[in-house]
Each structure stands twice: as C-alpha cells, then as structure tokens.
C-alpha positions, 0 to 999 in steps of 0.5 A: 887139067879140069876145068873151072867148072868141074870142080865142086865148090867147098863152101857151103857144103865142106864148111858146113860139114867142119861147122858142125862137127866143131860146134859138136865137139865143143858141146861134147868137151863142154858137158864131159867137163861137167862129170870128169874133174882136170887131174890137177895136183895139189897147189905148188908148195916150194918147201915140199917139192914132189920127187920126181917132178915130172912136166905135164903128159903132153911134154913128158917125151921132151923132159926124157929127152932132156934128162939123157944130155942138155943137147939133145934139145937140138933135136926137137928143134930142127924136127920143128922146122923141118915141120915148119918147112914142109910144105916147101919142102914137099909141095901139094899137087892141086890134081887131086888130093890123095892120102898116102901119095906114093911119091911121100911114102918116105916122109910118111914113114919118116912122120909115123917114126918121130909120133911112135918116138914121142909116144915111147919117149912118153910111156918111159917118162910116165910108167918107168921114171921114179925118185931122182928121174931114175929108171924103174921097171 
C-alpha cells in the first residue's frame, strides 16, 4: 500500500484537464450546430402516418428488439441492472487503475457483445426495415 503522500492529487491538474476539453467540446458542438441543420422530419401529422414508423436512431436496436416478441423487452432490462449493479458486482481496486484487469476480461467481453449486439440490432432497423417492419435486403 503507498502512502498518502505518494499519490498525486487530481485537483488541479486532472480537473483542469476535463475542464477543458469540455468547454472545448461545447464550443465545438456549439458552432458545428450553426452549419449542419438537426434531420428532423416534417411536423407529426395524424392523417398521414409514415410507414414505417421508426424511433429515433439511438432506440432503433430496442424497437427491433421488440418487433421479434413483446417479451423480449425483459432483456434490456435485466441488462440495465445488471449495469446498474456493476460496481457492486465487481468492485474497483484502488492500487492501481488499470483498463482491461485480466481479473474482468469476462465482463469486457461480455460489455463489447451486448455494444456489438445494440450496434447490429441498429443497422437492421435503420437499413433493412421496410413498409409494415418488414425485412428488406
């Protein structure tokens, strides 16, 4: 175990860091927002409904899920607390932080699955779902 006094202090240094490069990401948000128009649709018109209707991007892979069977909602659920519990379930040393600990190579992997799976589910929803959520290919 260090000492106390080994250890460098993340304030200033680590926090000035995040300042930064937040208040640089803003800017950056801020001015690319200027040039580049949101894809938003036309305004929602009740006797001219789209077909098919499809969720924004970032929930398309949950609106496939569900276009399978109403139960598979259960899925993303038990993922969200699976996620929720983490750090319960594997606890962070505070030695030294290291990415990629040989002791979670099993919940890394599990991790880059269920963000492969959500980035497929994805691409089905956007590219391959035509008129009535059929498939297109």
């Amino acid at each position: 175990m260090k000492k106390k006094d080994e250890y460098i202090k993340s304030d200033p240094y680590f926090f000035r860091i995040i300042f930064v490069s937040a208040l640089l990401v803003i800017i950056a948000v801020i001015s690319l927002a200027f040039f580049i128009d949101a894809p938003l649709k036309a305004p929602a018109n009740p006797s001219n409904v789209p077909n098919p209707s499809k969720a924004a991007w970032f929930l398309l892979w949950f609106q496939e899920i569900v276009s399978y069977s109403s139960y598979f909602i259960y899925g993303p659920a038990m993922l969200f607390f699976i996620y929720l519990f983490l750090p319960y379930i594997a606890p962070p040393t505070v030695e030294k932080a290291i990415w990629f600990r040989r002791e979670y190579r099993l919940l890394d992997i599990f991790t880059l699955l269920i963000f492969l799976g959500i980035v497929t589910l994805t691409m089905i929803a956007y590219f391959f779902r035509g008129e009535f959520w059929q498939l297109t290919i």
